[in-house]
C-alpha positions as CSV (number, residue, x, y, z in Angstrom):
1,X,31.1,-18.8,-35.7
2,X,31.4,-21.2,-32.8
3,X,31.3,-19.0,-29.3
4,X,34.7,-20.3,-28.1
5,X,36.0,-18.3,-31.3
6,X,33.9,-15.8,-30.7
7,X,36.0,-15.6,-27.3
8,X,38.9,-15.6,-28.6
9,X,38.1,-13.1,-31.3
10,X,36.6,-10.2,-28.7
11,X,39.7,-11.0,-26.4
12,X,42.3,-10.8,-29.3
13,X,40.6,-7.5,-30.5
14,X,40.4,-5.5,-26.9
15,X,44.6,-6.1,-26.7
16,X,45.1,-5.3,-30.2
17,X,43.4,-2.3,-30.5
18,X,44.7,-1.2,-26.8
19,X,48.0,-1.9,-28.1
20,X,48.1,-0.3,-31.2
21,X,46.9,2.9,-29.4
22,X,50.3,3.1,-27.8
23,X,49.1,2.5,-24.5
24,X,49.4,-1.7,-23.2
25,X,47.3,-3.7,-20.4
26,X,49.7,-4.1,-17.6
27,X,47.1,-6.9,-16.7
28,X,43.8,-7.5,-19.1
29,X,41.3,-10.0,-18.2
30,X,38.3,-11.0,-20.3
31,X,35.5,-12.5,-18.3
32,X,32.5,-14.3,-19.7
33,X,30.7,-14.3,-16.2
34,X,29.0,-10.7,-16.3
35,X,25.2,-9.9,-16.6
36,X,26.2,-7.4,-18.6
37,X,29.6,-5.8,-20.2
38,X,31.3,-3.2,-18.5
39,X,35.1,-2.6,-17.5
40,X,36.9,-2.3,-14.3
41,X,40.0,-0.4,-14.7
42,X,42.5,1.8,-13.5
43,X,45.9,3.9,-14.8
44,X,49.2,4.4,-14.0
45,X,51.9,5.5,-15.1
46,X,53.3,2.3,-16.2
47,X,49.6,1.3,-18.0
48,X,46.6,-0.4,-17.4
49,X,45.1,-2.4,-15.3
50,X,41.9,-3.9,-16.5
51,X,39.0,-6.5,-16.4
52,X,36.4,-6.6,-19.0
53,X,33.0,-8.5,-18.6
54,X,31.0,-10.1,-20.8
55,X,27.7,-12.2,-21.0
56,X,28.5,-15.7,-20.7
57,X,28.1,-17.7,-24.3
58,X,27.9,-21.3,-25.1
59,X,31.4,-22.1,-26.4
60,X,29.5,-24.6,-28.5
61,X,26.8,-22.5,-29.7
62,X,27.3,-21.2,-33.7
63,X,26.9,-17.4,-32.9
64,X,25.3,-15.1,-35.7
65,X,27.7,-12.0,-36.8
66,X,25.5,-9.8,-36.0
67,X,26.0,-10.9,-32.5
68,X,29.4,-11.1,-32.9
69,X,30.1,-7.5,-34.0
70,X,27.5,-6.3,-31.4
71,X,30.8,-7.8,-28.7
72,X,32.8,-6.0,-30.8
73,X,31.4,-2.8,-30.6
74,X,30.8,-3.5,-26.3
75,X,34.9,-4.1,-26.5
76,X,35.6,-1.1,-28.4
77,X,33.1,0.9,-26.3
78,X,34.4,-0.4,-22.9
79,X,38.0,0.4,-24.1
80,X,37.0,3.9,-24.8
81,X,36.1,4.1,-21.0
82,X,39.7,3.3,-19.8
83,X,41.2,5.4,-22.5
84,X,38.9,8.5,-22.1
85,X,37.2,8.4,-18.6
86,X,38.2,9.7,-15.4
87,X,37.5,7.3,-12.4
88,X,37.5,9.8,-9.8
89,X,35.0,12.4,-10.4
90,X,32.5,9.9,-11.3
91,X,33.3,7.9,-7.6
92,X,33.1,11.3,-5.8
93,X,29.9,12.1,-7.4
94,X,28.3,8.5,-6.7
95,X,29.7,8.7,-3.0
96,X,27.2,12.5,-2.5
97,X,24.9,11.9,-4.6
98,X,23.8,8.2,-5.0
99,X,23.3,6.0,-7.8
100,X,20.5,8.2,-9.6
101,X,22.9,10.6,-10.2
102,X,25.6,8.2,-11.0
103,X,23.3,6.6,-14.1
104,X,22.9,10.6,-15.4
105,X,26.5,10.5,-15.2
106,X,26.6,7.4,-17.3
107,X,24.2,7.8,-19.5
108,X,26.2,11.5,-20.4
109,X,29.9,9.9,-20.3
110,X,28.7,7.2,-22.9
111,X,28.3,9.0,-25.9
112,X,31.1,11.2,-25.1
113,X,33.6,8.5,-24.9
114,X,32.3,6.9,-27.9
115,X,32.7,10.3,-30.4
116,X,36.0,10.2,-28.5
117,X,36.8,6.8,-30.1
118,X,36.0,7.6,-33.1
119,X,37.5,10.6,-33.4
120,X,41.0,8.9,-32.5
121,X,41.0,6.7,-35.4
122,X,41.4,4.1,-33.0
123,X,39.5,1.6,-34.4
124,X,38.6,2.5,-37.9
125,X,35.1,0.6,-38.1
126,X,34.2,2.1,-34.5
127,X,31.3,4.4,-35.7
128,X,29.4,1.9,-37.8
129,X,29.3,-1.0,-34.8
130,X,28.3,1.8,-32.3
131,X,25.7,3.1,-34.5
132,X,24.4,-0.7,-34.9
133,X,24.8,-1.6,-31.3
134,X,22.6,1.1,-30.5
135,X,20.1,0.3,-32.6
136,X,20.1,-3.6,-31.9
137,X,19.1,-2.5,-28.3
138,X,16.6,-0.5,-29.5
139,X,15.2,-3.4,-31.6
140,X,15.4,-5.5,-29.0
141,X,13.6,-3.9,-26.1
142,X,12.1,-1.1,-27.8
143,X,12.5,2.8,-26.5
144,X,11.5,4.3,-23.0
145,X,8.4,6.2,-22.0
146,X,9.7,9.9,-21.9
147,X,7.7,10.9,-18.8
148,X,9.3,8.6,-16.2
149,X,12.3,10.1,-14.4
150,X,14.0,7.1,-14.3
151,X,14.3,6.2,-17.6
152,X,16.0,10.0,-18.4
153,X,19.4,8.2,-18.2
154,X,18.8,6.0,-21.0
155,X,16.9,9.0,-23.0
156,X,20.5,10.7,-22.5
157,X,22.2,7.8,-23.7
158,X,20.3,7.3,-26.6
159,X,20.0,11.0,-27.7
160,X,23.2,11.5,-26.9
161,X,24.8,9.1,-29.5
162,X,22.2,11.0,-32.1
163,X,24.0,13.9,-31.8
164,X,27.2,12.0,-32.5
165,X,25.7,11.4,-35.8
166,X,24.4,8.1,-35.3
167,X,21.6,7.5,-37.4
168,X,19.0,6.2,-34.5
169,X,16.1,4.1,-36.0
170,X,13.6,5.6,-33.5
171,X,11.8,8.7,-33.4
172,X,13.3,11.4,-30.6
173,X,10.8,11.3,-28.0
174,X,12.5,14.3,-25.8
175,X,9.7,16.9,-26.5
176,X,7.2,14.7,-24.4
177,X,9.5,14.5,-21.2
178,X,8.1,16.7,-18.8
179,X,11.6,17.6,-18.4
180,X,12.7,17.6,-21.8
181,X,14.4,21.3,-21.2
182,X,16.7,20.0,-18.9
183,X,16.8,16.9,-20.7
184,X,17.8,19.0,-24.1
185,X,19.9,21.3,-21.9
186,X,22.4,18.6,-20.5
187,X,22.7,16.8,-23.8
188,X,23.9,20.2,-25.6
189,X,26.2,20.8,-22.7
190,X,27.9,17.1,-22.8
191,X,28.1,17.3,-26.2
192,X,31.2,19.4,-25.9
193,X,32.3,18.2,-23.1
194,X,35.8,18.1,-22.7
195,X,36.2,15.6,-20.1
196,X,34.7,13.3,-17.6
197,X,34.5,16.3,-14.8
198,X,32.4,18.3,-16.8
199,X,30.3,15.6,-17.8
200,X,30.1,15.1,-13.6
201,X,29.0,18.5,-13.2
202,X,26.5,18.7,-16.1
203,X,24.7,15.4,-14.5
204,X,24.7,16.9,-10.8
205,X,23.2,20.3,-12.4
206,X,20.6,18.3,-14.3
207,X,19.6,16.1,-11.0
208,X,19.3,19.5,-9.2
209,X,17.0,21.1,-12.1
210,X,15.2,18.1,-12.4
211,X,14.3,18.3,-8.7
212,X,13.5,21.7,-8.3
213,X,10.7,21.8,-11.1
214,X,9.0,18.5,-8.9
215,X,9.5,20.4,-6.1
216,X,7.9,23.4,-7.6
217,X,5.1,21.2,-8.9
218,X,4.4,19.7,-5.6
219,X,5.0,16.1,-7.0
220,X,5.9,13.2,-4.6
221,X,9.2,12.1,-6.1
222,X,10.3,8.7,-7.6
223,X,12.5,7.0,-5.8
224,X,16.4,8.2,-6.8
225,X,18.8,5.3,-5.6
226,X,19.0,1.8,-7.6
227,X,16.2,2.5,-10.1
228,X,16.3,1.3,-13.6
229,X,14.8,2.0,-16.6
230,X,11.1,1.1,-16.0
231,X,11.3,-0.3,-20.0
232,X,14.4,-0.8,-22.0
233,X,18.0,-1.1,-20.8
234,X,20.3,1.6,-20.5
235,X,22.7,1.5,-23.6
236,X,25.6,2.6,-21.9
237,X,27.8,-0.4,-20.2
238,X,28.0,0.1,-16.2
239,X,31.3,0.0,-16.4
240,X,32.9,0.3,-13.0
241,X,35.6,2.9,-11.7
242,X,38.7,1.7,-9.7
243,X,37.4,-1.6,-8.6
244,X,34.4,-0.5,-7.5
245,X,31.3,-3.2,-7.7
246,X,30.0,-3.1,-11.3
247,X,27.0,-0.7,-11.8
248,X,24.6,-3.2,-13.9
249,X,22.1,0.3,-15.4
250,X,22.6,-0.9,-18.9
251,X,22.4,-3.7,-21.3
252,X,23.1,-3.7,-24.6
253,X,23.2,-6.9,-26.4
254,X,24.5,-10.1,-25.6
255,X,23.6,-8.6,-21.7
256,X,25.0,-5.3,-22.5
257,X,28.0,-3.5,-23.5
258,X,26.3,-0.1,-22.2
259,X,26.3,-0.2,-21.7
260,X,25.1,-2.3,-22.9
261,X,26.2,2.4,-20.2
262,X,27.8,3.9,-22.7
């Protein structure tokens, strides 16, 4: 498929399936300019407002399916974010607590909103292109090393989908994270949660925990503000809330849908 189809088809999907969910776009752009994909979005009463990034492609290029249905899944996962996450909590949190805390929040949120997809019935094939995005990130650039705190975002992002059900074609490497009982604690928490406020809370809770036991240990700390992943990309899609600057702490496929978070 040629990438200015490929265009066309990702745009075509993100308004249909928007549409069909009984909600519309006020306003929708699709931009091919991003590093990664994410969203920009906010609600009213009357709709939404929206602007969804993308990786640029070669209009020219042939692009593989594979590649193709990796945009899909971004779209679908980026449309989950402006039908199931709440902007504010998320902005306040980022505001106190800086971006370290903003990327738990993401990497938590991301798997939610996707089991929330799919458990709309949404989009029908939802489950089987998260489930390959996923793993075509992992395939690409390989997991994290468990013992460095700033990778624990993308551990939650990846883990997090396994509990969805996702078969994940990589080993759970939790167990060697020096913080793997906060790590494990958070992800059973989010798993139910209902919303993106407790998912906000569970991430602050974890960053405090996480703190106390380096604290306690007498370790210097890692730096907490505008750290990524030290190897991998987050799979979640730093999608942005109400306008605010896009948060680039995943990437997955074609630059990321989180994503890439999530």
């Amino acid at each position: 498929m040629l990438g200015i189809d490929v265009k066309r088809g990702v745009a075509s999907t993100l308004e249909r399936v928007f549409n069909s969910s009984g909600e519309r776009f006020n306003n929708l752009e699709v931009l091919w300019s991003g590093k990664t994909a994410g969203i920009i979005f906010d609600r009213n009463p009357y709709g939404c407002n929206a602007k969804v990034l993308f990786p640029n492609i070669d209009e020219t290029s042939f692009i593989p399916n594979d590649k193709f249905n990796n945009l899909i899944g971004y779209a679908l996962h980026e449309l989950g974010h402006a039908w199931f996450t709440n902007n504010a909590p998320w902005d306040n949190a980022r505001e106190r607590y800086g971006s370290y805390v903003s990327n738990l929040i993401n990497g938590l949120e991301d798997p939610r909103i996707e089991k929330l997809v799919i458990e709309s019935g949404r989009a029908p094939n939802s489950r089987a292109l998260f489930e390959n995005l996923i793993n075509s990130v992992l395939s690409k650039d390989g997991y994290v090393d468990a013992d460095d705190k700033r990778n624990i975002p993308f551990l939650l992002a990846v883990e997090g989908r396994r509990l969805n059900g996702y078969h994940i074609n990589v080993p759970n490497i939790i167990g060697k994270s020096p913080w793997k009982t906060h790590i494990q604690w958070a992800l059973k928490r989010a798993h139910t949660a209902r919303d993106t406020s407790a998912i906000v809370k569970i991430a602050i809770e974890l960053f405090k925990r996480i703190r106390e036991q380096e604290q306690g240990q007498g370790k210097p700390q890692q730096s907490e503000d505008g750290q990524q992943p030290s190897n991998g990309s987050q799979p979640s899609d730093g999608q942005t809330q109400d306008g605010q600057e896009s948060q680039e702490g995943d990437n997955q496929g074609g630059g990321q849908p989180s994503d890439g978070d999530g």
